[in-house]
N, C-alpha and C positions, 0 to 999 in steps of 0.2 A: 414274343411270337405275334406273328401278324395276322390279325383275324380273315383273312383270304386262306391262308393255312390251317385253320380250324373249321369254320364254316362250311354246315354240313355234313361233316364230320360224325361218325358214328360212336368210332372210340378213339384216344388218344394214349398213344404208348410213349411212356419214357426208359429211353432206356440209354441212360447218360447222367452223371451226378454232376453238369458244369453248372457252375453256382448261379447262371443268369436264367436256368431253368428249375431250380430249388422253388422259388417261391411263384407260382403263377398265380396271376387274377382270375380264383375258381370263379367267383360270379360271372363274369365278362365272357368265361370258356362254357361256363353252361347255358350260359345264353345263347351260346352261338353253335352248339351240340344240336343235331337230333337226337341222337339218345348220348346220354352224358355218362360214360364209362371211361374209366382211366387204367390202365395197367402200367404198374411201376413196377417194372422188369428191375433197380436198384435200390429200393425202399427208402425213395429220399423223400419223399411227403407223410404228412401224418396222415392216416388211414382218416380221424374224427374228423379231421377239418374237412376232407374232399369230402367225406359223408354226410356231412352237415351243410352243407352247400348246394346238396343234392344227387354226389356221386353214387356210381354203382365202381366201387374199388378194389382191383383186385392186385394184389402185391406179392412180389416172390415170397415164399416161404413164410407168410402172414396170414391169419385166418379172415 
């Protein structure tokens, strides 16, 4: 993902499991967040990792 596509950016939804977005550079994306919120509309990220990184996470049908 190209950080002109994140930047500024409030929250970021995923909602697609294609494998070239399974794994993103949480650091890189919360760097580039005003506020660093993720919703994974397909629960393809670990919840720890984005929260460890600094996310606020919020995942279908996941507490």
């Amino acid at each position: 993902m190209r950080s002109t596509q994140v930047r500024r950016r409030a929250v970021r939804f995923l909602v697609t499991e294609w494998n070239e977005l399974r794994r993103p550079d949480l650091k890189r994306l919360r760097a580039l967040m005003r506020r660093p919120i993720i919703f994974d509309g397909r629960n393809v990220l670990d919840p720890r990792f984005a929260r460890s990184d600094g996310f606020t996470y919020i995942g279908i049908g996941r507490d």
